[in-house]
N, C-alpha and C positions, 0 to 999 in steps of 0.2 A: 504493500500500500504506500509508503513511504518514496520507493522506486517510483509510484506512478505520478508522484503531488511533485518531485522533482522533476521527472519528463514534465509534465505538465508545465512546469515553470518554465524550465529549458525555452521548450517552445512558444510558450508566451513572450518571452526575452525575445527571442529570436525574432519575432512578427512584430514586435515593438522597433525593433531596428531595422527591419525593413520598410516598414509602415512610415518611418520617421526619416527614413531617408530620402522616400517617395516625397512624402512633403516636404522636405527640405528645397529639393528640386524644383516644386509646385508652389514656393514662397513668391518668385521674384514670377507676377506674370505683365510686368512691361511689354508692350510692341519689341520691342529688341530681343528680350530673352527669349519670348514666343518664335522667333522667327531664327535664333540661334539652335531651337530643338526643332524647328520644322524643316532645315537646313541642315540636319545631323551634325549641325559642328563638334558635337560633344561626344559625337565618333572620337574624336581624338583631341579635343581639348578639354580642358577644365574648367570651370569658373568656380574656386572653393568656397569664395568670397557670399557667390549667391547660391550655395549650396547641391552647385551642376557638379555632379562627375564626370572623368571620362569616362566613354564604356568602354575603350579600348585602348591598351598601351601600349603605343608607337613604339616602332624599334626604332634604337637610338641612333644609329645611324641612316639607313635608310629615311626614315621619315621624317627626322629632326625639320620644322620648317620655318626655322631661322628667327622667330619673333624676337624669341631672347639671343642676342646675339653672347651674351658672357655665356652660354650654357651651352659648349661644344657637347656634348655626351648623353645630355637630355631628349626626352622624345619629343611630342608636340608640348608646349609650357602652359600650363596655368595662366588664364588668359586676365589672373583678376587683376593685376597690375597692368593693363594693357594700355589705359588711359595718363597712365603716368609717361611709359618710356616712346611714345607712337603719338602723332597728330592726325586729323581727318584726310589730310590730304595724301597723306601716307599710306593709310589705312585704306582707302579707296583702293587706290592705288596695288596696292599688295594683294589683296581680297581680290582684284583682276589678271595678278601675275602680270604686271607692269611694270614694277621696280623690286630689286633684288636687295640681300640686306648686303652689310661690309665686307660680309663672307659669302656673297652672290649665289647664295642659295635665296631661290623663289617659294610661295605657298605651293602646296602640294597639287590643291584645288583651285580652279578658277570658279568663285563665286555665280551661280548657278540663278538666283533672283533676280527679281526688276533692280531697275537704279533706283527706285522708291526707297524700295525694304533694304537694297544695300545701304542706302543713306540710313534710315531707322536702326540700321545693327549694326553700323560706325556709331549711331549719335551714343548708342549704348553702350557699348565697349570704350566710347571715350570716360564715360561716367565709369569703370571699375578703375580704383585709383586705393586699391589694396595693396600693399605693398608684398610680394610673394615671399613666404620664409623659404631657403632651401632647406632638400632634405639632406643631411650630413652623409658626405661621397662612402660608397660601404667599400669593403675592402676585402 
């Protein structure tokens, strides 16, 4: 009996952290974030900041797509500091595979929306102005 009150818990735990992760995600529903998940960017970028995960991590070399330029070895970056190191014209810019970073690697993707919504998910990615912790290099 005692076995089951523990499963029991287990699994409630467990539904709680999925549950909460869902909304986490589901917090930020700006025009911009909306159209960062309709857009799959979260394929392979992050926004921690507004509680977007990636679903998928980029191998580091192959798919590295240059935003952060200090982070050779990194896959696609945490996009919540995006607004800090990057302007609109830039961003434009790059979202169309127009300009390349210092180390002339291009985005992976050529942004696939109207120039409306690309404007609306520039104006929003200027507004993430979180600063990204790294994670300490493993060994």
């Amino acid at each position: 009996m005692k076995t089951i009150r523990i499963a029991c818990l287990f699994v409630i735990a467990a539904l709680l952290v999925i549950v909460g992760r869902a909304m986490a995600v589901e917090q930020d529903q700006s025009p911009g974030a909306k159209l960062f998940v309709k857009y799959k960017c979260q394929t392979c970028h992050a926004v921690q900041s507004k509680g977007i995960g990636a679903t998928v991590k980029a191998k580091a070399e192959e798919e590295d797509d240059g935003w952060d330029d200090d982070d050779d070895d990194a896959g696609s970056p945490d996009l919540s500091g995006a607004g800090i190191k990057r302007d609109s014209e830039w961003m434009h810019l790059w979202l169309r595979k127009k300009v390349a970073t210092e180390k002339g690697k291009k985005h992976m993707k050529r942004f696939k929306g109207k120039d409306e919504e690309r404007q609306v998910l520039v104006d929003w990615l200027l507004t993430l102005k979180t600063p990204v912790v790294e994670e300490p290099e493993k060994k």
